[in-house]
Every structure is written in C-alpha cells, then in structure tokens.
C-alpha positions in Angstrom: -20.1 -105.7 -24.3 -21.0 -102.5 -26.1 -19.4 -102.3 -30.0 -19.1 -99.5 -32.7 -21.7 -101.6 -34.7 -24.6 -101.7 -32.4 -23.9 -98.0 -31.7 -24.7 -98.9 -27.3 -22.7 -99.7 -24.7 -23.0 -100.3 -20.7 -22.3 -97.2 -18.6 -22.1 -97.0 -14.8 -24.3 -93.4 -13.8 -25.1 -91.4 -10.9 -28.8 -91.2 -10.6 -29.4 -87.3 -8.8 -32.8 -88.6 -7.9 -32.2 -91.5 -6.2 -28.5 -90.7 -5.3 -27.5 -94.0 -6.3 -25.2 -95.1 -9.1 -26.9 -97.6 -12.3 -25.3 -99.5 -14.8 -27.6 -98.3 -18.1 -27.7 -99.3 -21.7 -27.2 -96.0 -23.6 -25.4 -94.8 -26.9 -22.3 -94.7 -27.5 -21.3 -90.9 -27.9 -20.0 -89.6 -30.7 -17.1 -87.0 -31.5 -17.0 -83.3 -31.5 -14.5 -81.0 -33.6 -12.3 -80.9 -30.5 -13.3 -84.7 -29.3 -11.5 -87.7 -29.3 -13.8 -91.2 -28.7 -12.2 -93.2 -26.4 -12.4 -97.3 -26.2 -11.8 -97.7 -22.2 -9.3 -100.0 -21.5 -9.4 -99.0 -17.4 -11.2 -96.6 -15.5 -10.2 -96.2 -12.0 -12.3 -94.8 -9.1 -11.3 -91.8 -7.7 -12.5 -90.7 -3.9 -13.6 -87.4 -5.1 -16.1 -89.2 -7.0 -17.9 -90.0 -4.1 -18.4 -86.7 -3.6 -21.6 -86.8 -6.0 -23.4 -88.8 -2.9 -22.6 -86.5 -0.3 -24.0 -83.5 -2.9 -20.5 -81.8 -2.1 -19.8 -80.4 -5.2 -20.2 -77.0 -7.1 -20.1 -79.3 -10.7 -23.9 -80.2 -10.7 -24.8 -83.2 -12.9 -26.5 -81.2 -15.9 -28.9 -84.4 -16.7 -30.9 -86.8 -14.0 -28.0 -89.1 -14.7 -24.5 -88.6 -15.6 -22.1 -91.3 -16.3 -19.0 -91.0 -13.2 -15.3 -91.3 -13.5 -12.7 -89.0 -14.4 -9.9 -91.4 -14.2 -8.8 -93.4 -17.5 -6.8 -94.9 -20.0 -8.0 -96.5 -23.7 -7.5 -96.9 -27.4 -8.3 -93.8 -29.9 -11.6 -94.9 -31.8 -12.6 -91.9 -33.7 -11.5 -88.3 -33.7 -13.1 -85.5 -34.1 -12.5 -83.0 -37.5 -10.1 -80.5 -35.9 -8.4 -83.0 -34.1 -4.3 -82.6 -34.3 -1.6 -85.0 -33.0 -3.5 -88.1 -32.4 -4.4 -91.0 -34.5 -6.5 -94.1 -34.6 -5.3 -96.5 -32.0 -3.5 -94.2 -30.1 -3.4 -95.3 -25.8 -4.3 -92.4 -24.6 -5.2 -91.1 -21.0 -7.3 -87.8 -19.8 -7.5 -84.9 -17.1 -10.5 -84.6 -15.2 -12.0 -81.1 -16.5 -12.8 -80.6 -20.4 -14.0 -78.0 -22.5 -12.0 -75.0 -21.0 -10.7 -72.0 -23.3 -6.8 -73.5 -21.9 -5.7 -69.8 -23.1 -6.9 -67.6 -20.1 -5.5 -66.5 -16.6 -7.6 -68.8 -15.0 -6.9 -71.6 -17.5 -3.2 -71.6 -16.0 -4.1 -72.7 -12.8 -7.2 -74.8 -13.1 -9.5 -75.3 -16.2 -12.3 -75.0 -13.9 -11.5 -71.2 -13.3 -12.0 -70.6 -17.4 -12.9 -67.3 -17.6 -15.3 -68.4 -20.6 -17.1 -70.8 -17.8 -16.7 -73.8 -20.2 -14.7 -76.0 -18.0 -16.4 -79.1 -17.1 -15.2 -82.5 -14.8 -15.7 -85.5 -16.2 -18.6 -87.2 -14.1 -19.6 -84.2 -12.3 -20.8 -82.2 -15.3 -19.9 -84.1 -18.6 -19.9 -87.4 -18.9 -16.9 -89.4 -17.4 -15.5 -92.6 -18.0 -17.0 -95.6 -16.2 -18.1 -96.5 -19.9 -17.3 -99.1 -22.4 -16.5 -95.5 -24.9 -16.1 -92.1 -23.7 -15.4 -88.8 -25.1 -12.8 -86.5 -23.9 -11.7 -82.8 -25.3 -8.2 -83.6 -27.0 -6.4 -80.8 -25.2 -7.0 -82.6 -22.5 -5.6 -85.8 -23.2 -2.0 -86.8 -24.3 -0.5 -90.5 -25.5 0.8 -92.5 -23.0 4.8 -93.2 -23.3 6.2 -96.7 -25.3 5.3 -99.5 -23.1 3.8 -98.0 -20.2 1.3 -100.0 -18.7 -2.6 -99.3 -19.2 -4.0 -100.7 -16.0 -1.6 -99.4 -13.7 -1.5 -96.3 -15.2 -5.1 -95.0 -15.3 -5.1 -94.1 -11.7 -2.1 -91.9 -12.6 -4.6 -89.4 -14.5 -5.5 -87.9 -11.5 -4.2 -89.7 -7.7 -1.0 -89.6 -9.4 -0.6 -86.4 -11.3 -1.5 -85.0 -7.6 0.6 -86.9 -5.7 3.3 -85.6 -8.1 2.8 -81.9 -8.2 1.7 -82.4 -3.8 5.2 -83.8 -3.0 7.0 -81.9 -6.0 5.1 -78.6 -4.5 6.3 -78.8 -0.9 9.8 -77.7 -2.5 12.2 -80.0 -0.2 15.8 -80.8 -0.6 17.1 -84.3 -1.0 17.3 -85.8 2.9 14.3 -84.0 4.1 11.6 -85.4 5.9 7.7 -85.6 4.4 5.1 -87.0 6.1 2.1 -88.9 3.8 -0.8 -88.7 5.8 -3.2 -91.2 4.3 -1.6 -93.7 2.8 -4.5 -95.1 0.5 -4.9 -94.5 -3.4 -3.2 -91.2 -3.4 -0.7 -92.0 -0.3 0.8 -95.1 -1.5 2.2 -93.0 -5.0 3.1 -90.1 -3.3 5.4 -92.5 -1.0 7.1 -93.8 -4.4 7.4 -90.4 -5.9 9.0 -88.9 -2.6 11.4 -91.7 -2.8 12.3 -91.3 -6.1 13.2 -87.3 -5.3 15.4 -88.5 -2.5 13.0 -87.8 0.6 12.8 -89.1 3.6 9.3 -90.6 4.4 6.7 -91.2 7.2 3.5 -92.7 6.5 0.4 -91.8 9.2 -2.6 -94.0 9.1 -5.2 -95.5 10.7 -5.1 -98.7 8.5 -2.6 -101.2 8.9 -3.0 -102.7 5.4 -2.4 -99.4 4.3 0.8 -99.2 6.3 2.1 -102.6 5.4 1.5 -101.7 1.6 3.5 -98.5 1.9 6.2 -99.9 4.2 7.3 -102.4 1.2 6.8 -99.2 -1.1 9.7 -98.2 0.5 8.5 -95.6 3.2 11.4 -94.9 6.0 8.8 -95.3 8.9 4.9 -96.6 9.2 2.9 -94.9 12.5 -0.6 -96.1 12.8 -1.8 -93.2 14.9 -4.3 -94.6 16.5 -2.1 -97.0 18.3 0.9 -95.0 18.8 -0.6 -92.6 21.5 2.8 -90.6 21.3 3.2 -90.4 17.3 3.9 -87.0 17.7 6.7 -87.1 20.0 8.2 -90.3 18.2 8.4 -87.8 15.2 9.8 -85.1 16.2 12.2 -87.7 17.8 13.2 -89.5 14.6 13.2 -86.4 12.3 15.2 -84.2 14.8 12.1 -81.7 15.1 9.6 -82.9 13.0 8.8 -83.3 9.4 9.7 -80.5 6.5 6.4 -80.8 4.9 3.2 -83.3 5.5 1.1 -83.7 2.8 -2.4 -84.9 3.5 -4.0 -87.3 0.9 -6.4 -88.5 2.8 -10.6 -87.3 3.0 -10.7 -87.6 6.5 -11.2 -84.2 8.6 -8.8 -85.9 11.6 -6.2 -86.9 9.2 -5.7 -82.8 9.1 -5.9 -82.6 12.7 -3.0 -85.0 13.0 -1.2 -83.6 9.8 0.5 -80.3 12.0 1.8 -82.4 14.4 4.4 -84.1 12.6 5.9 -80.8 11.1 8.7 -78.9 12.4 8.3 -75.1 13.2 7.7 -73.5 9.5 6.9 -77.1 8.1 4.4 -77.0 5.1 1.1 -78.6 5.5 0.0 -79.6 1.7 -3.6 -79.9 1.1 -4.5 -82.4 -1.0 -7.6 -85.2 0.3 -10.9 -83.2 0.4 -12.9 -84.2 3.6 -16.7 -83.8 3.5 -16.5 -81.0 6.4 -14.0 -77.7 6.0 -11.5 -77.3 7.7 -10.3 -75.8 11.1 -7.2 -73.9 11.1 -6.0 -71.5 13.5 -4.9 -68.3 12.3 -2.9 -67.5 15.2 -0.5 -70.7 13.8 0.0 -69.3 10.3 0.7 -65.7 11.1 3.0 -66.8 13.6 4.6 -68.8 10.9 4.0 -72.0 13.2 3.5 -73.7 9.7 2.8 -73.0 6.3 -0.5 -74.2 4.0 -0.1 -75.1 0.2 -2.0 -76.8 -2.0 -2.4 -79.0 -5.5 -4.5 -80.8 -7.7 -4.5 -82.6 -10.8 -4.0 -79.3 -12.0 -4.0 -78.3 -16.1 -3.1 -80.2 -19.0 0.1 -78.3 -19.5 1.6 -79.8 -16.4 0.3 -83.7 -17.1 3.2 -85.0 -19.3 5.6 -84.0 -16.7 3.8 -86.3 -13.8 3.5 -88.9 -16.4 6.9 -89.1 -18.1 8.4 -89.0 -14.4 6.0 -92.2 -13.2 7.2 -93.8 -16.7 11.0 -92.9 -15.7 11.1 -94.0 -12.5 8.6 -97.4 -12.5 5.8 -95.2 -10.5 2.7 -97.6 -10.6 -0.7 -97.9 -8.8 -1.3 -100.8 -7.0 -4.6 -101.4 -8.2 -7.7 -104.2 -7.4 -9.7 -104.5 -10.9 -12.7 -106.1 -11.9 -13.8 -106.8 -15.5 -17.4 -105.4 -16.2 -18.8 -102.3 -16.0 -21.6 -104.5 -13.5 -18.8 -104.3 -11.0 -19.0 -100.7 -10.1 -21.1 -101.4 -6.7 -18.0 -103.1 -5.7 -15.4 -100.4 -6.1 -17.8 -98.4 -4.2 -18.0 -100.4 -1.4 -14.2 -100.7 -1.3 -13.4 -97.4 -1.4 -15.9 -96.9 1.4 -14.6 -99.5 3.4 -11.5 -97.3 4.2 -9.4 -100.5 4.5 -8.1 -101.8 0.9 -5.2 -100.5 0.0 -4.3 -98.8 -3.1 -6.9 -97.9 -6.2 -9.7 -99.7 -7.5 -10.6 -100.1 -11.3 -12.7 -101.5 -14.0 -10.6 -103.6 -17.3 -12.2 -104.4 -20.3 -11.1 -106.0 -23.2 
C-alpha cells in the first residue's frame, strides 16, 4: 500500500502501446487550486472503460499510459487553495469529466461540450481512479449523504446517476410499463429505481444470472430472449401493447435490435449502453412516429445530488463483486468481459 509519506502508490494504467492495462508504481498526485486528493476507498469498473481497448473513443490518453476508472468513492486527503465546501476527511464521490468551465451552454448538458475545450474524463484523458489517491476537480465532486454506504455506492457515480436520469427521462406515469434491456451493472439499478417511481418492469437478457438477480430486485417479469422465441408477442401480451419506454443499458448492438420490439406504438427507446458498432435505425419508424429515441448520461454535476440523494432515500445499491488490491484489476476485466456476472465489479482498500 501506497502512503502520504513515501509520496508513491500502485495504480492500474492503460498502456496505448501495448493496449493492455499495468499496475505501476508512480507518485502520488498532488492538488491543484481547484483539486481535491482523494484516498480511494472503492473504484468500480465501468463498461465504457473498456472502450480504451477497442480505441472507441474521441478522449485520447494524453500520455503512453493513463491511469483508468471514472467511478469512485474515498476520504478527502488534501485540498487544493481555492477549494470551498469540503474538508479534510470528507467521503466524497466524483463525475466522470473534470476541468470544464461548468458556466457555458455546453457545460449544461455535458462538460465534455465546454466551449473552453477543457473538459476531460477521468481515465480517458486525465487520470482516473483505479489508484490508491486520485485527484478530481472539486466542482465535480460532492459529499456523500450521513451513513450512506462507500462500497455500494461508488458504482452510483456513474451506472447509477445514468440509470437515474435514463428511467427518470423516459417521463412515464406511475403503472406504466419500461422495459430494461440489459440487465447487468447498469440494468440491475435502473430495475430498483423504476420500482421505486412506481413502474412497471420487464427485464430482457441473454443472461440468466442476470435475470435471476433482477427478478429478486423486484422486476414484474424476466424474458431471456434468446429462449423465448416469441418475447415479443408475450409483451405486447402482458403489457396490453407493449412497453411505454425501453431503455437499453446494455453494449450490445442486438440488445438495440430487440429494444423496439417490446414498445408500444409511440414508445420511447432510451439510449443508454454504447455498443462498439453504431447504430441502425430506420428513419421511416421515427418520422412515422412508430417510436421515439432519447438519450442520457451521467450527465453534469448540477444534476448528481439529485441521483444520489434519491438512491440514499430509497435504499438504491449496487450489487457489487470486490477485490482488495489494486493487483486485482485483470480480474474485473475479465468479468466484465465475461458478459455473465451480474451486477458491478470493484476494487476496496483500506
């Protein structure tokens, strides 16, 4: 283990080169004006980190190697000179993207969009959080509410701040029907926040675990689509026409092939999972009004207390597989590539 003292600590990076991710021995970083150091207590792998293998990202890696992660929770260590409203030991969690004006017209939809071209995600192009200390921009991060949970809750900085604003943005009434397509580290919280605002749910996946895990979530119905040849017919069945809105948390480009099938006539189809390949949609559908497209992210610091007070409120957790040393990050990967665990994988230290 890294400490203050010996000013180095274990970090997991992608290597660009090799496209491979390293556990190195580097220094510990040190706090800008706007900066708060951060004493990880969980990072949580997010499937959008992958993306740095598949080099499907506009965020390149600045440096040959670039710590990962943009998923966290820790204690306040050190803050930087014009940092307000935090303090020293402060549990704190983060946004993905850092560094943004937070002022502009793009700033109020996605930091990334600054029109300064500051913004920056945290292990795409700034260094993330799959470290024993990270940095993070304070306007980025808020304290976590009394008593809220560190472990489950890192996951929540980004699968569940999406999830939230992806249910809460297909705009349904209590009663109505949403379909979670995907049902992995994303799915299984948007399931529990659907619940929670009185929806009716479906859960679509190819995974039974996955199923199983959302079932005793408390999702109405489980389909595995691959062996329900007629999922789309049992739906429209059950839901008398189909689902209000299905919202797609999953990276697979088939998951959005089945995702229009379970929605009614004018249903929403909320984009959330990024596959590898875009997307095929017809355009004769939407200008016929066959069904609607939305999407949401993570989105901007304004809107993360929300998403996190909510989760607090209503016991919203991640169920989340942990290991405890930075050495383990070869085996989240391999999990989350495996397509099969359920729920989010993290990293706990001490």
């Amino acid at each position: 283990m890294g400490s203050l003292d010996s000013g180095l600590m274990y970090a997991a990076q992608y290597n660009k080169k090799t496209n491979k991710v390293e556990v190195n021995h580097i220094p510990i970083p040190t706090c800008k004006d706007n900066e708060i150091l951060i004493k990880t207590r969980c990072a949580s792998l997010c499937h959008s980190d992958l993306m740095l293998f598949w080099g499907h990202t506009a965020e390149e890696p600045p440096t040959d190697t670039i710590t990962i992660g943009h998923e966290n929770t820790g204690f306040v260590v050190a803050l930087g000179k014009d940092v307000k409203n935090f303090k020293i030991g402060d549990p704190v969690g983060c946004l993905g993207c850092s560094y943004a004006c937070y002022e502009c017209e793009g700033c109020q939809v996605h930091n990334l969009f600054c029109e300064k071209g500051t913004g920056r995600m945290h292990g795409f192009s700034c260094e993330g959080h799959f470290a024993e200390y990270s940095v993070a921009d304070c306007r980025n991060a808020m304290v976590l509410p009394d008593g809220m949970d560190m472990i489950t809750a890192a996951p929540l900085f980004c699968a569940g701040i999406t999830a939230y604003h992806a249910v809460k943005g297909c705009n349904l009434q209590e009663g109505q029907w949403i379909a979670i397509v995907g049902c992995g580290g994303l799915g299984h919280l948007a399931i529990q926040y659907a619940k929670a605002m009185k929806l009716k749910t479906i859960g679509l996946d190819i995974s039974n675990a996955q199923l199983e895990a959302v079932k005793t979530l408390g999702a109405d119905i489980v389909i595995n689509t691959m062996e329900e040849p007629n999922y789309e017919a049992k739906i429209k069945e059950l839901t008398n026409g189909g689902c209000h809105a299905a919202a797609v948390f999953s990276a697979s480009n088939a998951a959005y092939e089945t995702a229009p099938k379970a929605l009614r006539i004018n249903g929403l189809l909320m984009v959330a999972g990024i596959p590898q390949r875009p997307l095929s949609i017809s355009a004769l559908d939407i200008l016929l009004g066959k069904y609607r497209i939305a999407g949401r992210s993570s989105g901007i610091p304004q809107n993360m207390p929300e998403a996190i007070m909510f989760s607090h409120e209503h016991g919203i957790k991640s169920h989340i597989t942990t290991f405890n040393s930075i050495h383990d990050i070869h085996k989240l990967i391999d999990l989350m590539n495996s397509g099969n665990a359920a729920g989010r994988f993290g990293i706990v230290l001490d």
